[in-house]
NUVOFI-107407 format. One record per residue: residue in three letters; y, z, x of N, C-alpha, C in turn. Coordinates in steps of 0.05 Angstrom, whole numbers, padded with zeros to 5 digits, always signed. Atoms other than C-alpha are relative to their C-alpha. Layout:
// residues N
ALAYZXYZXYZX ...
***
This chain:
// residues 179
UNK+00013+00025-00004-00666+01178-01422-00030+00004+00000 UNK+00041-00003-00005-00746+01164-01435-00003-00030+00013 UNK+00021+00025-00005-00791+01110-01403-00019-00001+00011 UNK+00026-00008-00007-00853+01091-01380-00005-00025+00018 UNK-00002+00028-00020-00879+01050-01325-00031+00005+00000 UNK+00022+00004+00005-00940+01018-01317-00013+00016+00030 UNK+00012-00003-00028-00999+01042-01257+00010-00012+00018 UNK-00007+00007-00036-00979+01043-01186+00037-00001-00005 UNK-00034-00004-00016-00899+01058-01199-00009+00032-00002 UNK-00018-00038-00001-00862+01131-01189+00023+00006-00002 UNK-00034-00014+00002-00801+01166-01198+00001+00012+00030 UNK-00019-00001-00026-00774+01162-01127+00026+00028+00008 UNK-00027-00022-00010-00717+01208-01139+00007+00001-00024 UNK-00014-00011+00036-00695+01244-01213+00019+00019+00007 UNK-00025-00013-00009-00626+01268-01196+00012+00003-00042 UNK-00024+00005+00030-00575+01287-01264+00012-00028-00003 UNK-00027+00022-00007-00531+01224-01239-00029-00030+00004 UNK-00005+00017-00024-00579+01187-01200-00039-00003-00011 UNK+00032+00001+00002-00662+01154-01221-00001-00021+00009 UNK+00002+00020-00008-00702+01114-01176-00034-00002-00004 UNK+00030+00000+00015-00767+01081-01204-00002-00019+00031 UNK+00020+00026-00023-00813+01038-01149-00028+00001-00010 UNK+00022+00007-00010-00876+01011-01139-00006+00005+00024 UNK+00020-00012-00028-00925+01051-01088+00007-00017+00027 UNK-00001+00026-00021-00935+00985-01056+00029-00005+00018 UNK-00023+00011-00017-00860+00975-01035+00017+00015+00012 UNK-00010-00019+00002-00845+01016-00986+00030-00003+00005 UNK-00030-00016-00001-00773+01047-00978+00013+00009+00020 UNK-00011-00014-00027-00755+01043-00902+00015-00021+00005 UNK-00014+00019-00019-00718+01000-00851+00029+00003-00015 UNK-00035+00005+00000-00648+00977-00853+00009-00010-00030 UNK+00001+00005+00028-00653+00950-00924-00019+00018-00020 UNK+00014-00012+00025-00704+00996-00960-00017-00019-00010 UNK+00020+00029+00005-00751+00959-01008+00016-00005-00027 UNK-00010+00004+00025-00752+00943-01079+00004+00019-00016 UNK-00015-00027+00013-00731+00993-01132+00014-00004-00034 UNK-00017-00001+00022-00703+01003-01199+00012+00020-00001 UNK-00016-00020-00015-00646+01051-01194+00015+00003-00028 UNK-00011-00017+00016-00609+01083-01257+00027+00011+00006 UNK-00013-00009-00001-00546+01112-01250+00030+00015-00027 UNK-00013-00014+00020-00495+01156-01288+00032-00012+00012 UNK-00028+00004-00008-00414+01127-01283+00012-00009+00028 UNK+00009+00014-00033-00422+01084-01223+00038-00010-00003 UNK-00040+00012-00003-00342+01054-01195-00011-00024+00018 UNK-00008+00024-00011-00328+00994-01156+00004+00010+00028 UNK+00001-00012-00034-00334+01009-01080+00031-00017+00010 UNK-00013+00013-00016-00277+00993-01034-00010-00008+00013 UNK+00019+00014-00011-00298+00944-00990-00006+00007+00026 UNK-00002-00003-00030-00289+00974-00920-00007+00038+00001 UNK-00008-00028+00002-00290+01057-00943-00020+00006-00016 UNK+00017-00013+00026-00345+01087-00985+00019+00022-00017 UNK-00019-00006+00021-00295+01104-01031+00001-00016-00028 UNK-00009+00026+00030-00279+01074-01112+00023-00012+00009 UNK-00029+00015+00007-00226+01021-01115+00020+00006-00012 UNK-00026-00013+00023-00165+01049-01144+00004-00021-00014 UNK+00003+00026+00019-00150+01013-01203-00012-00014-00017 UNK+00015+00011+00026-00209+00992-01238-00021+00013-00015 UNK+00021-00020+00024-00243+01010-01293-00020+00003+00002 UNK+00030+00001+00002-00317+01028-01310-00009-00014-00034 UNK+00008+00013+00016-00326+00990-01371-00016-00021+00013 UNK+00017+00025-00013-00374+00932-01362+00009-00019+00000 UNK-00006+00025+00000-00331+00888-01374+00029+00002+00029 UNK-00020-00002-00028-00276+00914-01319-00020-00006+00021 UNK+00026+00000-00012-00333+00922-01280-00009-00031+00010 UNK+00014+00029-00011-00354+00847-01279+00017-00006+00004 UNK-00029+00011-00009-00287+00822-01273+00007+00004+00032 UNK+00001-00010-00024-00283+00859-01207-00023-00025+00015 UNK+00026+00015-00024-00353+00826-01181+00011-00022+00001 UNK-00004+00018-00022-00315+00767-01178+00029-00005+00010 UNK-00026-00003-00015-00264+00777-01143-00012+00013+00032 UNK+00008-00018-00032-00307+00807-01074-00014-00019+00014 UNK+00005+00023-00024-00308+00770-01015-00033+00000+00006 UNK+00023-00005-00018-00376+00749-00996-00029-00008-00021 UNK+00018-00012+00027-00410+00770-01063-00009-00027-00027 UNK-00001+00025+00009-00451+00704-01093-00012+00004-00033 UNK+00006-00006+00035-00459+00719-01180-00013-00033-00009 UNK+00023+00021+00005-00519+00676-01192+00004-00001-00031 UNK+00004-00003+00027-00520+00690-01267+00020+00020-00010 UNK-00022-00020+00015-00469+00730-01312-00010+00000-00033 UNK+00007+00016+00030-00500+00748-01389+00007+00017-00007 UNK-00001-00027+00013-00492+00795-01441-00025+00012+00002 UNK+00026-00013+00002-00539+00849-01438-00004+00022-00019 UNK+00005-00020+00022-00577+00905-01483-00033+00009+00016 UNK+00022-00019-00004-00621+00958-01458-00011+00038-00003 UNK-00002-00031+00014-00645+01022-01484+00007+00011-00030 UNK-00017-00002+00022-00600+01019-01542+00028-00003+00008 UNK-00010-00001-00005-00541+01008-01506+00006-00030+00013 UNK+00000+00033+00000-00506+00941-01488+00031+00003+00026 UNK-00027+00004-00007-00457+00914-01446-00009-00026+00022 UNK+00004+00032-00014-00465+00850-01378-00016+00006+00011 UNK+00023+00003-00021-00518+00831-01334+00005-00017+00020 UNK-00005+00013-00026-00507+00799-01262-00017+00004+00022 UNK+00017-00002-00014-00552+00776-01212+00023-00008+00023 UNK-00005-00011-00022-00526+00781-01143-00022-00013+00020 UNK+00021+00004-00034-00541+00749-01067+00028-00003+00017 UNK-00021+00006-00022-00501+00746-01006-00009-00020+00017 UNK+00015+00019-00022-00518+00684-00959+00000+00010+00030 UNK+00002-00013-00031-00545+00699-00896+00030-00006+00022 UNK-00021+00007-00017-00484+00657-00862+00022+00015-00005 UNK-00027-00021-00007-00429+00709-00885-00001+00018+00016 UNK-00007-00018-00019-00389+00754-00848+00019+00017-00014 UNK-00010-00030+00008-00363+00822-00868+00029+00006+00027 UNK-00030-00015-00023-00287+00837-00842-00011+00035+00010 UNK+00015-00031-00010-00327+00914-00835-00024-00005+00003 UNK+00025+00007+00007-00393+00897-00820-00019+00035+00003 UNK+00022-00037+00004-00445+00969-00832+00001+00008+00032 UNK+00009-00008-00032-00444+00996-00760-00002-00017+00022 UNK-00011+00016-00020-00416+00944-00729-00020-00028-00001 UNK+00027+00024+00001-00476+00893-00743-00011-00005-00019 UNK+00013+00007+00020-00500+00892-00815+00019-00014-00021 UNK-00028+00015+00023-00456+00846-00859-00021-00001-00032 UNK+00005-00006+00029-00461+00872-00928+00017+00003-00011 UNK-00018-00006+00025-00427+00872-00991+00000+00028-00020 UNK+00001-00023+00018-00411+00941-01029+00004-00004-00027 UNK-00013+00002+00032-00423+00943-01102-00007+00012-00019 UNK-00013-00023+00021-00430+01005-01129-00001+00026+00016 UNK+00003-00024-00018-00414+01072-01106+00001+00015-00030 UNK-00002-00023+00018-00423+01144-01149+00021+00005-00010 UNK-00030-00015+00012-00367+01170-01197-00004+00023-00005 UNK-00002-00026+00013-00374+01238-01208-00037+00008+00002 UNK+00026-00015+00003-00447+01260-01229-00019-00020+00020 UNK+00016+00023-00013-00478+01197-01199+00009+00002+00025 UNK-00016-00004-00023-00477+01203-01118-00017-00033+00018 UNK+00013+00030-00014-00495+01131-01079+00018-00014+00010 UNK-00022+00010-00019-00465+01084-01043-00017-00033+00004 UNK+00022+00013-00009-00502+01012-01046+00014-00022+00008 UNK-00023+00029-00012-00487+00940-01006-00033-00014-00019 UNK+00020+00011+00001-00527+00881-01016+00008-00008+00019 UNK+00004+00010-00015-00549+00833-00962-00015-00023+00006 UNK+00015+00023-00007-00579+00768-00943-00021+00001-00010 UNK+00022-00001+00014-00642+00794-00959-00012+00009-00022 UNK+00006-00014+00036-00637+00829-01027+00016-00027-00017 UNK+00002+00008+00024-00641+00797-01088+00017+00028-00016 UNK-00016-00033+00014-00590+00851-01143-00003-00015-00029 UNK-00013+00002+00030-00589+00845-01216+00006+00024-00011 UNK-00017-00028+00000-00542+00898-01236+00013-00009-00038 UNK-00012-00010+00026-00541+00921-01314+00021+00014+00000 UNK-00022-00026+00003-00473+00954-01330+00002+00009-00031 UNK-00004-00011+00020-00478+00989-01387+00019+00012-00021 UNK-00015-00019+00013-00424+01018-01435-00006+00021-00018 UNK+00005-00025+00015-00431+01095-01450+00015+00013+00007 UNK-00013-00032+00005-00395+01154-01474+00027-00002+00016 UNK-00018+00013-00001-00332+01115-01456-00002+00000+00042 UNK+00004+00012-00024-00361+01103-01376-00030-00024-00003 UNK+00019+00024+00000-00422+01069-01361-00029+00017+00003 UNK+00029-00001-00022-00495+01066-01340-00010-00024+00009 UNK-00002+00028-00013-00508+01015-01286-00037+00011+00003 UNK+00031-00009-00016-00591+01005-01278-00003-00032+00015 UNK+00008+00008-00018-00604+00969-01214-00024-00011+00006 UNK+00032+00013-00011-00661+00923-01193+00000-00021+00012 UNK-00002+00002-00027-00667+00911-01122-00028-00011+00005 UNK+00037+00005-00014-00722+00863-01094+00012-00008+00026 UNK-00007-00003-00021-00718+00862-01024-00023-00025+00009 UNK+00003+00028-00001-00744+00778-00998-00034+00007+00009 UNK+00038+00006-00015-00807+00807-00954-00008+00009-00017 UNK+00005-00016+00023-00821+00852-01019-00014-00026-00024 UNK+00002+00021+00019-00819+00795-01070+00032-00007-00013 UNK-00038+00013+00016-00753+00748-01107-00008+00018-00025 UNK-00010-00015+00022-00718+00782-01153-00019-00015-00038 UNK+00005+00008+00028-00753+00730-01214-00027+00013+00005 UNK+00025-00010-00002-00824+00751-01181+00008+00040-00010 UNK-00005-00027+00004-00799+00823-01187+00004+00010-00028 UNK-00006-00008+00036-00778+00830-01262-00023-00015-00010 UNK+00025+00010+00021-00838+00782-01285-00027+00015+00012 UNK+00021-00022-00005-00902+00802-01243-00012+00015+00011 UNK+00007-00018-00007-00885+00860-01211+00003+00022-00017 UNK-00004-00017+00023-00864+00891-01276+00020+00013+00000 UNK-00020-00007+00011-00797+00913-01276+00011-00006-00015 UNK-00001+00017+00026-00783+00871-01331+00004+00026-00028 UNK+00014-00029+00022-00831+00927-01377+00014+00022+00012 UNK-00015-00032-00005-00804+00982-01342+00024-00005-00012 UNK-00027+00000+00016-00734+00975-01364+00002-00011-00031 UNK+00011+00003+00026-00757+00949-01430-00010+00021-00011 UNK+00012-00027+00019-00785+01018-01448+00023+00022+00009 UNK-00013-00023-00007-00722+01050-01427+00016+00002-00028 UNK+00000-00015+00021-00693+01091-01484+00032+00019+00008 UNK-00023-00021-00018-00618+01123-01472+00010+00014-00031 UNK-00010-00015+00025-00590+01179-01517+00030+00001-00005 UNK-00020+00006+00001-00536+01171-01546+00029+00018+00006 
***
């Protein structure tokens, strides 16, 4: 994979499985983290109570979306076809309303939705929450996937401010995957 990001981001974390681009500005603590663009290699479908995959479903993008709706909680703002890099497959934006409730909530108090965990080379584990904004590329490659992530977090900036002008938009627009 190549790309290029404009002044003031970084590569966060260049794992084999696992790339996380940000902006300086946003940082990357508390109970949610911040904003982020996140990469991944053969991502699965989280069970919803176990950081574990779902037995059962596939990693195509199109199993893949089928799944998102089907999870308690989990509100699919948008559903499109997508194409990035050279590589194609759905696009879904993602919110949870503050008023849900999680039959497991994170540590007894964070009601979040799981929706993707690592398969193999890729190692993660992610929810969303009341306060993230998700638009989650799933990609189809090399008969799994690549899911790239982009996480705006509400005190950060909304997810449309975040792809138009904080520039994740261009960033993932210059991304480049081999085939």
């Amino acid at each position: 994979m190549t790309y290029t990001v404009p002044e003031g981001w970084a590569n966060g974390e260049d794992l084999p499985g696992n790339m996380l681009l940000n902006r300086l500005g946003d940082l990357q603590g508390g109970v949610w983290g911040g904003s982020y663009i996140g990469v991944y290699q053969n991502v699965r479908a989280p069970e919803l109570c176990r950081e574990y995959p779902e037995p059962g479903i596939g990693t195509s993008s199109k199993e893949l979306a089928e799944w998102y709706h089907t999870v308690p909680g989990l509100e699919i703002l948008r559903e499109a076809p997508a194409s990035v890099g050279g590589l194609s497959g759905i696009a879904l934006d993602f919110r949870v309303s503050d008023e849900w409730r999680s039959a497991c909530p994170i540590g007894g108090v964070i009601h979040a939705v799981p929706v993707i965990i690592g398969g193999g080379v890729s190692y993660l584990h992610h929810v969303v929450g009341a306060p993230i904004e998700m638009r989650l590329f799933l990609l189809d490659w090399k008969g799994g996937n690549i899911a790239v992530e982009v996480t705006a977090v509400s005190e950060q900036h909304s997810l449309t401010d975040y792809l138009g002008e904080a520039g994740a938009d261009a960033v993932i627009g210059s991304f480049r995957f081999r085939p």
